[in-house]
KOLZA-667175 format. One record per residue (C-alpha): residue number from 0; residue in one letter; chain; x, y, z. Coordinates in nm, 2 decimals, always signed. Each point is the difference from the previous one (the first is absolute). Layout:
N
<node i="NUM" aa="A" ch="A" X="X" Y="Y" Z="Z"/>
...
***
This chain:
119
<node i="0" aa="X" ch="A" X="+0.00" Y="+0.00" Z="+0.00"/>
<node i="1" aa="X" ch="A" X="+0.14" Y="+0.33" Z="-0.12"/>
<node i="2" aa="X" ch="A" X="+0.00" Y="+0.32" Z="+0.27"/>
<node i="3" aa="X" ch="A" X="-0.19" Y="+0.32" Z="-0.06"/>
<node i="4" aa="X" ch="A" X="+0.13" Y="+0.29" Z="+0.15"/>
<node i="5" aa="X" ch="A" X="-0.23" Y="+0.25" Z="+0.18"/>
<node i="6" aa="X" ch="A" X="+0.18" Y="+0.27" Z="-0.17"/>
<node i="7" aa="X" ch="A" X="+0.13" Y="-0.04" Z="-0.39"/>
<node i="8" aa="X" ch="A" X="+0.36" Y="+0.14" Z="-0.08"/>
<node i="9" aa="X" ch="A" X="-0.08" Y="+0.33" Z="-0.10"/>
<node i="10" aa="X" ch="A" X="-0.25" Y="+0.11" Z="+0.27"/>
<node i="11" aa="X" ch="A" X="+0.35" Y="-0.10" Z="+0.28"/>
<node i="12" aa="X" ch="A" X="+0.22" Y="+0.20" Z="-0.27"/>
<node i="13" aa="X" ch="A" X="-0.22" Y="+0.30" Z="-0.04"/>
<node i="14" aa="X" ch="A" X="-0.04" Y="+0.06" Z="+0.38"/>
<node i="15" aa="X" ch="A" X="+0.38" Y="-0.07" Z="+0.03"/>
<node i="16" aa="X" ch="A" X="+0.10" Y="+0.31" Z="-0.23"/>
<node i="17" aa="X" ch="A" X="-0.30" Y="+0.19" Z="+0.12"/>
<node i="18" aa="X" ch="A" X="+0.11" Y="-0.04" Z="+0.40"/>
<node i="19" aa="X" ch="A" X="+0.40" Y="+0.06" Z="-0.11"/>
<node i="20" aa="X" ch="A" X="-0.11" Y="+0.28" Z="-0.18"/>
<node i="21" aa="X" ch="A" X="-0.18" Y="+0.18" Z="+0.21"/>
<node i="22" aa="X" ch="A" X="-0.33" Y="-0.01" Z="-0.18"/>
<node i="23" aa="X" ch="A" X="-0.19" Y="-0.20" Z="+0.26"/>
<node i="24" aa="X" ch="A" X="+0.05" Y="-0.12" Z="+0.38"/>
<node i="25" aa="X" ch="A" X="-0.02" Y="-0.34" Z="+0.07"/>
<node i="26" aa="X" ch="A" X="-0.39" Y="+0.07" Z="+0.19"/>
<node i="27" aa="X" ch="A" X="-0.07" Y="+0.18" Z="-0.30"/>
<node i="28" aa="X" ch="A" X="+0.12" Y="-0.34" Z="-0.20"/>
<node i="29" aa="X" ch="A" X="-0.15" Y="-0.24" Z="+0.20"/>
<node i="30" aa="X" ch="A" X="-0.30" Y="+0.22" Z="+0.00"/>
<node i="31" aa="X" ch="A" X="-0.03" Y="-0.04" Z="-0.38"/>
<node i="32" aa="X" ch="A" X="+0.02" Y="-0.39" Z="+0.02"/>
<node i="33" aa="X" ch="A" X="-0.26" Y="-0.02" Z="+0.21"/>
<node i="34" aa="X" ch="A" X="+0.22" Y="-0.07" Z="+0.36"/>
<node i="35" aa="X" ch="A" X="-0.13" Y="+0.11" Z="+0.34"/>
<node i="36" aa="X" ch="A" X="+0.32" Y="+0.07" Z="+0.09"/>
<node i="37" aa="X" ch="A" X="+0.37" Y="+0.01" Z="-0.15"/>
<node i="38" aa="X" ch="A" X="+0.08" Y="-0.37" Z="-0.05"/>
<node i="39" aa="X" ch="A" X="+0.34" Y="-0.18" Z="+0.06"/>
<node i="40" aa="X" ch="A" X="+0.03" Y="-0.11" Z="-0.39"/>
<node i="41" aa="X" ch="A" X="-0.02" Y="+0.35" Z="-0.07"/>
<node i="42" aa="X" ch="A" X="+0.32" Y="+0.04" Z="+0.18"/>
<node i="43" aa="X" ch="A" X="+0.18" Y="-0.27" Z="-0.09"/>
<node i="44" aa="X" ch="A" X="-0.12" Y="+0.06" Z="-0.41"/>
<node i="45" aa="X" ch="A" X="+0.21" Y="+0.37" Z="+0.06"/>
<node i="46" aa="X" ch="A" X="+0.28" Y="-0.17" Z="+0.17"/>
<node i="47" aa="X" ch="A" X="+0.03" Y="-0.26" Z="-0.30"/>
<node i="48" aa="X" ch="A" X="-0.07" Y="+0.26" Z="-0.22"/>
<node i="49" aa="X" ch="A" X="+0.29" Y="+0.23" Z="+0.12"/>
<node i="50" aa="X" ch="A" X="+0.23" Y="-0.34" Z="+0.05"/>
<node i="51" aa="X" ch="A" X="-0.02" Y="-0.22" Z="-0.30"/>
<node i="52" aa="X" ch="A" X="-0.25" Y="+0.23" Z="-0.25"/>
<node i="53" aa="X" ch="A" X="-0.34" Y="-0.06" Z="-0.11"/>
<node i="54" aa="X" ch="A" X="+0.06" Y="-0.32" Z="-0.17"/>
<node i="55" aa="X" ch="A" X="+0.05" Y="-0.11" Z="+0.37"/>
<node i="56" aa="X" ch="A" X="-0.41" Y="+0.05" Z="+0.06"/>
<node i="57" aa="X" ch="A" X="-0.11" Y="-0.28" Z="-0.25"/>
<node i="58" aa="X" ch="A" X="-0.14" Y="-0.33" Z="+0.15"/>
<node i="59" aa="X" ch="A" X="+0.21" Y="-0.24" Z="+0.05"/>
<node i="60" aa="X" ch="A" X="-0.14" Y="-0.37" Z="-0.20"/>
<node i="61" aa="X" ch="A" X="+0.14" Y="-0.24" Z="+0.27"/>
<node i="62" aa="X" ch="A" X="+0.12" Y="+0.01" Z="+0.36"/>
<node i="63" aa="X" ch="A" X="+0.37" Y="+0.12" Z="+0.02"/>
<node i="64" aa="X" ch="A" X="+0.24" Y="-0.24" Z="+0.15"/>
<node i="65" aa="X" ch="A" X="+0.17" Y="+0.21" Z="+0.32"/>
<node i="66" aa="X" ch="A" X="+0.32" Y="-0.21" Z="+0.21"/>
<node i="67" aa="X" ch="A" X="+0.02" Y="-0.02" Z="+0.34"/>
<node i="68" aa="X" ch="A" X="+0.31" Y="+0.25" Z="-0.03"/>
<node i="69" aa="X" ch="A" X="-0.21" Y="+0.26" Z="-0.16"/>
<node i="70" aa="X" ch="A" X="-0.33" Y="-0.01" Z="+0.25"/>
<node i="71" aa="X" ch="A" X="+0.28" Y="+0.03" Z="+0.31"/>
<node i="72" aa="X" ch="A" X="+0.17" Y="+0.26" Z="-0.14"/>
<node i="73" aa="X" ch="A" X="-0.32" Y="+0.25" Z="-0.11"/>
<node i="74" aa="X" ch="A" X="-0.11" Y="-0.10" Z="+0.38"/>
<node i="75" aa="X" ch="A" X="+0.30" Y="+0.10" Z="+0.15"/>
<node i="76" aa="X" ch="A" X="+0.00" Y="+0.30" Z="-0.20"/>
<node i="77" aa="X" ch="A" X="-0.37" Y="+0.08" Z="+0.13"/>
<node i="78" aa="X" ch="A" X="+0.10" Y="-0.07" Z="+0.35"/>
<node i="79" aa="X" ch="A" X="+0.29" Y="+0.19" Z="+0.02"/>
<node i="80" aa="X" ch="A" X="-0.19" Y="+0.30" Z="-0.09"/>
<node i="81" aa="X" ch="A" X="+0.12" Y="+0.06" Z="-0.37"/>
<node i="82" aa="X" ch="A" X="-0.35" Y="+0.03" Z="-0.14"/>
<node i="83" aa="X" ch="A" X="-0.31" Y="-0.04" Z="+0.00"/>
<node i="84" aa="X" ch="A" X="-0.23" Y="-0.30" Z="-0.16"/>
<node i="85" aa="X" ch="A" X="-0.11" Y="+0.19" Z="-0.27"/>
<node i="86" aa="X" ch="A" X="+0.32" Y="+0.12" Z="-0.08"/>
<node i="87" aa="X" ch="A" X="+0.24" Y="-0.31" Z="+0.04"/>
<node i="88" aa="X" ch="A" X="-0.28" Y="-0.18" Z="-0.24"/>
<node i="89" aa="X" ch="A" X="+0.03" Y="+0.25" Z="-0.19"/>
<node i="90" aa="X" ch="A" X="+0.39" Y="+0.01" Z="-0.03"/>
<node i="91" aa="X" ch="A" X="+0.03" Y="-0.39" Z="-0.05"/>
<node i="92" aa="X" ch="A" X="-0.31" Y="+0.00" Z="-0.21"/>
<node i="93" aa="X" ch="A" X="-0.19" Y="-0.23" Z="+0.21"/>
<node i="94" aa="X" ch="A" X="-0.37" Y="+0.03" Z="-0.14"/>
<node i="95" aa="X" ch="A" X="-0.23" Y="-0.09" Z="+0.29"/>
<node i="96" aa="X" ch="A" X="+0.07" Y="+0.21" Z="+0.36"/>
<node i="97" aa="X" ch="A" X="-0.20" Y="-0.33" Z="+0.17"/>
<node i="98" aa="X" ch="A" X="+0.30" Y="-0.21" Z="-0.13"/>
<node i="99" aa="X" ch="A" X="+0.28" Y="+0.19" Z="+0.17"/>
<node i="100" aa="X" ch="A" X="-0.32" Y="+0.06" Z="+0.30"/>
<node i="101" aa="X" ch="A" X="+0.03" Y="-0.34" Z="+0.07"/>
<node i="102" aa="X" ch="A" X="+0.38" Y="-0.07" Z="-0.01"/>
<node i="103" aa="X" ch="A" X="+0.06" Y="+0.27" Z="+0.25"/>
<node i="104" aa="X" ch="A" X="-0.27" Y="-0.18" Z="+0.21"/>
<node i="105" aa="X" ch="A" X="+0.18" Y="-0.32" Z="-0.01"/>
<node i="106" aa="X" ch="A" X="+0.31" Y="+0.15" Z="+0.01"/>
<node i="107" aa="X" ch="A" X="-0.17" Y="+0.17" Z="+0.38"/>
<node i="108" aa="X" ch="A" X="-0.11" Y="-0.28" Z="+0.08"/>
<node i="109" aa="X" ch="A" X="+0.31" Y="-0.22" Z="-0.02"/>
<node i="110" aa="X" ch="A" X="-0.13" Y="-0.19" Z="-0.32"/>
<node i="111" aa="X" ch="A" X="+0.29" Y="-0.17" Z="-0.28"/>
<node i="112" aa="X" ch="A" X="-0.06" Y="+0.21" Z="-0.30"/>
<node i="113" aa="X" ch="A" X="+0.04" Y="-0.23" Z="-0.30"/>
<node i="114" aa="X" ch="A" X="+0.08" Y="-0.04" Z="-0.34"/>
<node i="115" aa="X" ch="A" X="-0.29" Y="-0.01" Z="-0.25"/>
<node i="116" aa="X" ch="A" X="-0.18" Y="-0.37" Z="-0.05"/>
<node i="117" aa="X" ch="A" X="-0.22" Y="+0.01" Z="-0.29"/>
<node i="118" aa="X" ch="A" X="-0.09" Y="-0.33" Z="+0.09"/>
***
């Protein structure tokens, strides 16, 4: 089964270049999508964006494969205070915020992050 996106390509990239350049706020963004309130992808669509470009905002067709090395160091990097989630997914272009949500949370929680099993 193939995965929709809520958002298609150019609706992330236009409110990308409209929030960098000045010409709307992110309430004012999330406001036009129909969003109570500024949402978390939002952030982590600009902090892609400004990262890796706007060919970084198109859905992914399969799972990515992230090692055991890679999910320790992005946690470590969290909890030592050198970003945020938004922005550390958005540096290492990590698509889903849950995803890096939940290995901090196992990281807390004094889980083994592992490699990926596709089983």
């Amino acid at each position: 089964m193939s995965r929709k996106p809520k958002y298609s390509f150019d609706v992330k990239v236009k409110a990308c270049e409209d929030y960098i350049n000045g010409e709307r706020s992110l309430q004012q963004i999330a406001q036009d999508l129909g969003l109570k309130s500024v949402n978390g992808n939002m952030r982590y669509w600009i902090s892609s964006y400004r990262k890796h470009g706007p060919d970084s905002l198109l859905s992914a067709i399969k799972n990515p494969v992230y090692t055991k090395s890679f999910k320790l160091k992005v946690v470590e990097e969290y909890i030592d205070g050198r970003g945020s989630i938004y922005s550390l997914a958005g540096k290492y272009g990590i698509k889903s915020i849950e995803t890096l949500h939940r290995w901090i949370l196992r990281y807390n929680s004094d889980m083994k992050l592992k490699d990926y099993d596709p089983r």
